[in-house]
Each structure stands twice: as structure tokens, then as C-alpha cells.
C-alpha positions in Angstrom: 78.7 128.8 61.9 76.9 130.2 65.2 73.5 130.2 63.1 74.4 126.5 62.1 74.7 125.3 66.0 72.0 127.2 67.3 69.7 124.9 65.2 71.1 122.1 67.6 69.7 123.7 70.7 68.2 121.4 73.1 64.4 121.8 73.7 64.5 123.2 77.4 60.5 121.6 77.7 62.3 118.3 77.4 64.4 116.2 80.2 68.0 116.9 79.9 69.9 114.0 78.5 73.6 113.9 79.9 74.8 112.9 76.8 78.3 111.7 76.1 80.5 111.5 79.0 83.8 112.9 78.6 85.6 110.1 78.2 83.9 109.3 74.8 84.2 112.7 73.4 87.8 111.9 74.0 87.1 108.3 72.2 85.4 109.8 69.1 87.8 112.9 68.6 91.1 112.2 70.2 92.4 116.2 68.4 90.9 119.4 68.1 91.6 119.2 64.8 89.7 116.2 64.6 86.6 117.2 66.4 87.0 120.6 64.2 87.1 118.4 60.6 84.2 116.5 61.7 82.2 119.8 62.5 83.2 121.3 58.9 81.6 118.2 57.6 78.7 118.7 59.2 77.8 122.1 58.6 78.7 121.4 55.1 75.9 118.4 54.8 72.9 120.7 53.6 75.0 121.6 50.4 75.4 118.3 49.8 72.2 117.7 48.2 70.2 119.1 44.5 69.8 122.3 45.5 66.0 123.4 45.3 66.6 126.1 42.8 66.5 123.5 40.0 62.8 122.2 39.8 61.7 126.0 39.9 64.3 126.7 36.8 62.2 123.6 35.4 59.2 125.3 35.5 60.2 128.5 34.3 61.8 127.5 31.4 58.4 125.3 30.9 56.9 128.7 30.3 59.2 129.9 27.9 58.7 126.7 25.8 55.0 127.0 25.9 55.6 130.9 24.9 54.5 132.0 28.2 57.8 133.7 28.7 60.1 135.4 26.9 64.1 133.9 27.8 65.8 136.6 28.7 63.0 137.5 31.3 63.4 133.9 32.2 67.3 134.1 32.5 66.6 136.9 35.0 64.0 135.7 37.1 66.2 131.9 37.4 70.0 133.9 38.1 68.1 136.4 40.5 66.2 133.1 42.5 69.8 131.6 42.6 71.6 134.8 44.2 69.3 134.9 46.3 69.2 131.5 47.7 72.8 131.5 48.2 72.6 134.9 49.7 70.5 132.8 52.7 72.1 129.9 52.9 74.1 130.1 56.1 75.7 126.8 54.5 77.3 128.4 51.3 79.6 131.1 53.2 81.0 128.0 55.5 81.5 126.0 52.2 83.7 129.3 50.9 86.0 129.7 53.7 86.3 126.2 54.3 86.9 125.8 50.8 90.1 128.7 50.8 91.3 126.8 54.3 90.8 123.3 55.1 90.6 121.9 51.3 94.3 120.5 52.6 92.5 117.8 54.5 91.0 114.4 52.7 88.0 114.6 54.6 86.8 117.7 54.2 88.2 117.8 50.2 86.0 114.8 50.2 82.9 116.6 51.0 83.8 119.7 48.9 84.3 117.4 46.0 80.5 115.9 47.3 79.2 119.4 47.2 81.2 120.3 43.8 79.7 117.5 41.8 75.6 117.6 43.6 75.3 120.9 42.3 77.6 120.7 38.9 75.5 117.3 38.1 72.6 119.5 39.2 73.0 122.3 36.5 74.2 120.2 34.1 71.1 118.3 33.7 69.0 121.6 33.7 71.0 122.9 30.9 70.3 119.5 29.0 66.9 119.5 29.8 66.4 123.4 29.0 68.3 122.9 25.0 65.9 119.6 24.6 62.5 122.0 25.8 63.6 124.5 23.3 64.6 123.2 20.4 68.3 124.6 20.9 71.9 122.5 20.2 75.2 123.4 21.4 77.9 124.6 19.5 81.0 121.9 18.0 83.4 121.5 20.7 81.2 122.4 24.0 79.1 119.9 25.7 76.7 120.1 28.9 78.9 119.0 31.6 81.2 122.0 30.4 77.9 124.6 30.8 76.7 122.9 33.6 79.9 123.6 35.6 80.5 127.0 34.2 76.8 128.1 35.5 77.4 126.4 38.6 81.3 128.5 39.0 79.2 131.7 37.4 76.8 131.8 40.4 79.1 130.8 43.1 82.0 133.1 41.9 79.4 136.3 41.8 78.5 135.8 45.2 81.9 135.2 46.7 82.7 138.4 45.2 79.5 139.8 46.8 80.8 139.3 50.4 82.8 142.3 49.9 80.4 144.9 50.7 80.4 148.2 48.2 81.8 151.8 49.1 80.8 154.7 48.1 84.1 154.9 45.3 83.4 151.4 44.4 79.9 150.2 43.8 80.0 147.0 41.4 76.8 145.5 39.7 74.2 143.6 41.9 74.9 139.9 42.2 71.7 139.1 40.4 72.3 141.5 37.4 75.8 140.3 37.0 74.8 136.8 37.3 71.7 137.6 34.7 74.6 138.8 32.2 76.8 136.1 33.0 74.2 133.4 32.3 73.0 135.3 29.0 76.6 135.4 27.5 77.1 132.1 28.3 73.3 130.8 26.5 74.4 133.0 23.3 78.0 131.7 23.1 77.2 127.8 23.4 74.1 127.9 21.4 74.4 126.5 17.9 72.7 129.3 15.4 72.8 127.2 12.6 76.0 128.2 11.1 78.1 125.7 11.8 80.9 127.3 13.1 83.0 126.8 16.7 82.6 129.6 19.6 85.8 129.9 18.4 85.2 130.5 14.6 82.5 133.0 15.9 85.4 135.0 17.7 87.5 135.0 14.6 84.3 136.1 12.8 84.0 139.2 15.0 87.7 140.4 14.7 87.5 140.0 10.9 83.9 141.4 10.4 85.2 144.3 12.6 88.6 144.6 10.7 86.8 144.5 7.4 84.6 147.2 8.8 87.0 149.7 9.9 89.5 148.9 6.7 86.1 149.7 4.7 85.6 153.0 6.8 89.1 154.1 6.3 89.5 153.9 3.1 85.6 155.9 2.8 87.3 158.5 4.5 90.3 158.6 2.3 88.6 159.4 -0.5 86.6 161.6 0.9 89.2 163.8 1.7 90.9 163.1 -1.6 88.3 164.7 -3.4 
């Protein structure tokens, strides 16, 4: 927050305005709590908008339609842009703690909801636009406002974890790598392979293929040792 309001610093080369007299601070925020909702707002405003992350996604995945790139390179280079323009957004961190302690009050819900929805809306597109540019379909019973918001949780979720800085007896993956994996899983489980079949048939198809493996193994070994 002090990085936020040192950006409002007065120019010292400019005459000092006396600004708002006391009485009409009073007017305009008659509580603390007031004059505090009204400053979560505020810091909150520059999340409000598409974040900037998107157009360069465009471009990349661009490449990967014109065979300039291969996806899972892509995948990287987008999830490690995105961790790393969260890591420096001053804005994000406010957005988490407000999020865990004022999402009580209407006004500032209103603005988290704002926030929620720029950047769902945001990602949701992409993904649309990124399944069009190549030639990929989702699977029966998932749309794009459902991957658009689980990208959107995926990258918030791995840098709210990453505020918890590492010790030597517990060192867990870097943000980018486990946001790389994240966003992998989730492009291999939602696209449609041509088989027809539900993310959850596919699940019901690893657990039988598996148990039809290991049934098949066993009974190799029985007879084995029979003999």
C-alpha cells in the first residue's frame, strides 16, 4: 500500500495547493472506516482493467498457429509472463488481503467482483480465441467461461501460495513452473481428441485401462510361477 501512495506524491517544483480543508474531509468520509473502504477501492482500480498479459498471449499463440512455436514452449513462455506480472503488481497483493478481509463490505465486494470478472472475461476470450487459431474443440460438458476462470484461479492461486517464502526443509516448485504444469493439465484435459468421450469418461478410461493392465500382469505372473 505505501508503494501505491507514494505515486500520489506532490511535485515539490509545483505551488502547494491547500487542498481540502478539514471540514470537507469530514463531509466526504464521516468514519475511518469509510475513508479506509474508499482507499481499498482505489488502490484496487489498476486491476480493474484487461490485464496487458493477454495481447502478448495473442501473439504467442499466433506463432504456434503459424508453426513458429511449438505449444508447450508457448504454455511456458505465457504462465511464466503471467507470474511474473503478478509478481510486480503492487496492486495484486492489496487485492489478496483485501480479498481475505474486507470482502464483508458491499463496496469493496463490488470492486472485487469488478476485478473477478475483467480478468475471468479476459482469459476466457483468449482461451476461445487460442481453440479457434488451432483447430482445437473442447470436450462435452466443459465450455470457455469454465477454462477461462479456472486459468484465471490457476495463476492467482499459485502466486498467493508464493507469498510464503521457501525454507530450506520446504522448497516447493517455482510459481512459473507450477503454473506451466497447471495450464498444460488443464489444455490436455479440456481438449476434444477426437474420441468423443467426457473428461470424465477419460478418467474412467484410465482406472479401467490401468486395472485391465495390472489384472493382465498378475495373472502373467501366475503362470509363470505355475510352471
Amino acid at each position: 500500500m505505501t508503494e501505491a501512495l507514494r505515486a500520489s506524491k506532490p511535485d515539490p517544483s509545483k505551488p502547494r495547493d491547500a487542498g481540502p480543508t478539514e471540514a470537507a474531509y469530514r463531509y466526504r468520509w464521516r468514519t475511518q472506516a469509510g475513508y479506509l473502504r474508499d482507499l481499498a477501492i482505489w488502490a484496487l482500480s489498476p486491476r480493474m482493467r484487461r490485464p496487458k498479459e493477454i495481447q502478448y498471449a495473442d501473439g504467442i499463440i499466433d506463432a504456434v498457429r503459424d508453426d513458429d512455436r511449438a505449444l508447450p514452449a508457448a504454455i511456458g513462455e505465457i504462465t511464466a509472463t503471467e507470474v511474473q506480472a503478478l509478481k510486480g503488481d503492487p496492486a495484486f497483493r492489496l487485492q489478496m488481503i483485501f480479498q481475505a478481509t474486507l470482502a464483508h463490505d458491499a463496496q469493496v465486494a463490488d470492486a472485487l467482483y469488478r476485478i473477478d470478472k475483467a480478468h475471468v472475461d479476459a482469459w476466457t476470450e483468449f482461451a476461445r480465441r487460442s481453440y479457434a487459431k488451432l483447430g482445437l474443440q473442447l470436450r462435452k460438458g466443459i465450455d470457455f467461461a469454465q477454462l477461462g476462470c479456472a486459468l484465471h484461479a490457476a495463476g492467482e492461486g499459485v502466486m498467493f501460495r508464493a507469498m510464503l517464502s521457501p525454507r530450506p526443509d520446504h522448497t516447493p516448485p517455482a510459481p512459473a513452473e507450477l503454473l506451466n504444469l497447471i495450464a498444460k493439465a488443464l489444455v490436455a484435459a479440456t481438449a476434444d481428441t477426437g474420441d468423443d468421450m467426457t473428461l470424465e469418461d477419460v478418467l474412467n478410461d484410465f482406472v479401467e485401462r490401468n486395472r485391465s493392465r495390472r489384472s493382465g500382469k498378475t495373472a502373467q505372473d501366475t503362470g509363470l510361477t505355475t510352471e
